[in-house]
C-alpha positions, 0 to 999 in steps of 0.5 A: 475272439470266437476264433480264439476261443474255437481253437482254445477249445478244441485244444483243451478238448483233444488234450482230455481226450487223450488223457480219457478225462472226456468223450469224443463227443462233447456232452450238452447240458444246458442247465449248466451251461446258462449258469455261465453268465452269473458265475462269471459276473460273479466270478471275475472281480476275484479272477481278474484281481488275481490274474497277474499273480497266480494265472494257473489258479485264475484260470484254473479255478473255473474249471474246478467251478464247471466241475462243481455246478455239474455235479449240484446238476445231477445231485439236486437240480431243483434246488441249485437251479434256483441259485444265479450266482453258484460261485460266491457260497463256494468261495466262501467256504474257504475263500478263494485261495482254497476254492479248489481244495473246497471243491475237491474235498466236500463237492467232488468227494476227490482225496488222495491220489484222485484229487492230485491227478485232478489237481494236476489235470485242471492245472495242466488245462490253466497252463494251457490256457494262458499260454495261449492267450499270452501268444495272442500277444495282447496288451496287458489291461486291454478290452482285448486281453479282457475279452480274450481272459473271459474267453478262456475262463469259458473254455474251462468252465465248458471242459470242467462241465464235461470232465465231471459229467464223464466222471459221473458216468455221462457218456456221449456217443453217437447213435 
């Protein structure tokens, strides 16, 4: 599955490069990047559940979440580093459903012509994303299509954490 989520990761990598969403250079943020085990924990009861009816929005949605806990990063670290599970207070807003429209509104300040192109660039990574795990041609319910859906779910989180940090005039180049 490290394969897997190696080659998924490099794909949705080169896709934002060419659409100028990412540097060449992928960013590290290690504050971001620990909040990964809890948000998941916390995230896949709803994710999972939602999967085989709405797959964009199930993966998607995470990427959105890597977006958003970059953003609390460089806003307020020292209050949101203190928060495990960074997920559920955003779901709950406007529940799941709208956790993208939530994210977009009141985290990431995006409306209009910005939030549709972010719309359409996160679902466009989802699709990616779950075509590559359906050409994995796993069955359905396995450990291994669970191992393989947390995989990219991780990827997106990953990506969303480096679109946001771009966005936000965090550039990676080498010196």
């Amino acid at each position: 599955m490290e394969d897997f989520a190696n080659t998924m990761l490099a794909d949705l990598h080169r896709y934002l490069v060419e659409r100028g969403a990412v540097d060449e250079r992928l960013p590290e943020c290690p504050d971001v990047e620990a909040k990964w085990p809890p948000i998941a924990e916390a995230y896949l009861p709803d994710g999972v559940r939602e999967f085989a009816d709405y797959p964009i929005a199930s993966l998607g949605w995470m990427m959105f979440i890597g977006m958003a806990i970059a953003k609390r990063w460089d806003e307020d670290w020292e209050t949101y580093g203190k928060i495990d599970d960074l997920y559920t207070p955003m779901r709950d807003k406007r529940g799941f459903d709208n956790l993208d429209e939530y994210i977009l509104d009141e985290v990431l300040d995006l409306h209009g012509d910005d939030a549709e192109q972010m719309q359409t660039l996160v679902g466009d990574c989802a699709e990616r994303v779950k075509r590559a795990i359906f050409r994995l041609d796993i069955e359905p319910g396995t450990v291994e299509a669970f191992k393989a859906y947390v995989a990219g779910l991780q990827c997106l989180y990953q990506m969303g954490m480096a679109v946001q940090l771009k966005a936000m005039g965090y550039h990676m180049t080498k010196i």
